[in-house]
DRENRO-877045 format. One record per residue (C-alpha): residue in one letter; x, y, z. Coordinates in steps of 0.25 Angstrom, whole numbers, plus 5000, padded with zeros to 4 digits. Example, Ala and Ser with C-alpha at 12.3 -4.5 7.8 and 13.67 -1.06 7.14 Angstrom:
2
A504949825031;S505549965029;
This chain:
163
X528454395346;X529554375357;X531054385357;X531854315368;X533254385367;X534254365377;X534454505385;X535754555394;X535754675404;X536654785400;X536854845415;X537054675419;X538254675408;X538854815413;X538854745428;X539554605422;X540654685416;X540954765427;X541254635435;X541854575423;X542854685425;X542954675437;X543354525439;X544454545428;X544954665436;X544954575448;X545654455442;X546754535431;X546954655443;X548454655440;X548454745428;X548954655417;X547854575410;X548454425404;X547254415391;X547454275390;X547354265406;X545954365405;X545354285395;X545654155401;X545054215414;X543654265406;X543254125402;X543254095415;X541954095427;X542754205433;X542954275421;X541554335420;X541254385434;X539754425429;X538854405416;X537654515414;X536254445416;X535354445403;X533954375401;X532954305391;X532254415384;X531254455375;X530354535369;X529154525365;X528654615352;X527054625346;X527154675332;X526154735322;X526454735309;X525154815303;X525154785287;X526554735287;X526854605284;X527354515296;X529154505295;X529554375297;X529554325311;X530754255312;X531554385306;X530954475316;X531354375328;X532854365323;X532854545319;X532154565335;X533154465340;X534254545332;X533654675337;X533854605352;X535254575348;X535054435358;X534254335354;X534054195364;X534554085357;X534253935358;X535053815359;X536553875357;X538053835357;X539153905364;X539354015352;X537854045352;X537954085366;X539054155366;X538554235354;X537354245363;X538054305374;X538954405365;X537554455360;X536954455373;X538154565378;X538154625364;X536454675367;X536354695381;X535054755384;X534054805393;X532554765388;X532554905385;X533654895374;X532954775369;X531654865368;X532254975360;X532954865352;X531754795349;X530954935348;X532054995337;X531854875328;X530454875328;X530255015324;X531054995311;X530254885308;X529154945298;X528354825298;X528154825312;X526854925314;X526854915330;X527654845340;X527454805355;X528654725363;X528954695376;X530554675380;X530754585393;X532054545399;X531754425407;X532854465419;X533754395424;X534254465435;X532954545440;X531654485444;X530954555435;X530954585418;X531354705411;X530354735399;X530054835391;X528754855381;X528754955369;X527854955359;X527755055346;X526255115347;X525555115360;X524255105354;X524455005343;X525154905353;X524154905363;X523254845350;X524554765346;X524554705361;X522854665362;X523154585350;
């Protein structure tokens, strides 16, 4: 099974408010801040001096249920996609991607977060007998991908991953 989720670096955020900051330093230097004349100046290009780089993600999950009954699909794609907190979206209008953006900056995360997310959900799940997943953040700002693999039982994944 594969989730794409939507995935923001924390450090990348960090960096973008410091020069956030920094430019409404610059531009309200004189001590008295005017709220109307702030707001007015944020919805503007110069505004936002930086934005965080985020990427298409996913993570890819093999699961053996042993005797249990399979859940239904579609329930465990939306409870994964919950677990994420930042599901892709598909065709959408201006409120769907701005509630896409306040979830992307409500979840940033590493691909390590999104492991451990993924990993703490799974072990609560008791039909869920074994478990391999692979987490990968398709970069945006490196040349490479960060991943990450876990897997619940060495032995019994290696068996899970041959079929």
């Amino acid at each position: 099974m594969t989730i794409p989720y939507s995935s923001t670096c924390p450090c990348s955020a960090a960096l973008s408010r410091e020069l956030n900051a920094a430019a409404i330093d610059a531009k309200f230097s004189s001590g008295q801040i005017d709220k109307a004349e702030l707001l007015e100046w944020l919805t503007t290009e110069q505004g936002n001096a930086a934005t965080p780089h985020a990427q298409r993600s996913y993570a890819y999950l093999e699961l053996d249920i042993g005797e249990h009954r399979w859940p239904e699909l579609a329930d465990l794609i939306r409870q994964l996609e919950s677990v994420i907190g930042t599901p892709v979206q598909t065709a959408v209008k201006r409120v769907d991607e701005q509630e896409f953006a306040r979830l992307n900056a409500a979840n940033l995360m590493f691909c390590e977060d999104a492991a451990r997310r993924i990993k703490q959900f799974l072990e609560t799940q008791v039909h869920i007998t074994d478990y391999w997943f692979k987490v990968e953040h398709q970069e945006s700002l490196h040349a490479h991908n960060a991943v990450v693999i876990d897997r619940k039982d060495a032995r019994q994944s290696r068996e899970l991953r041959r079929r």
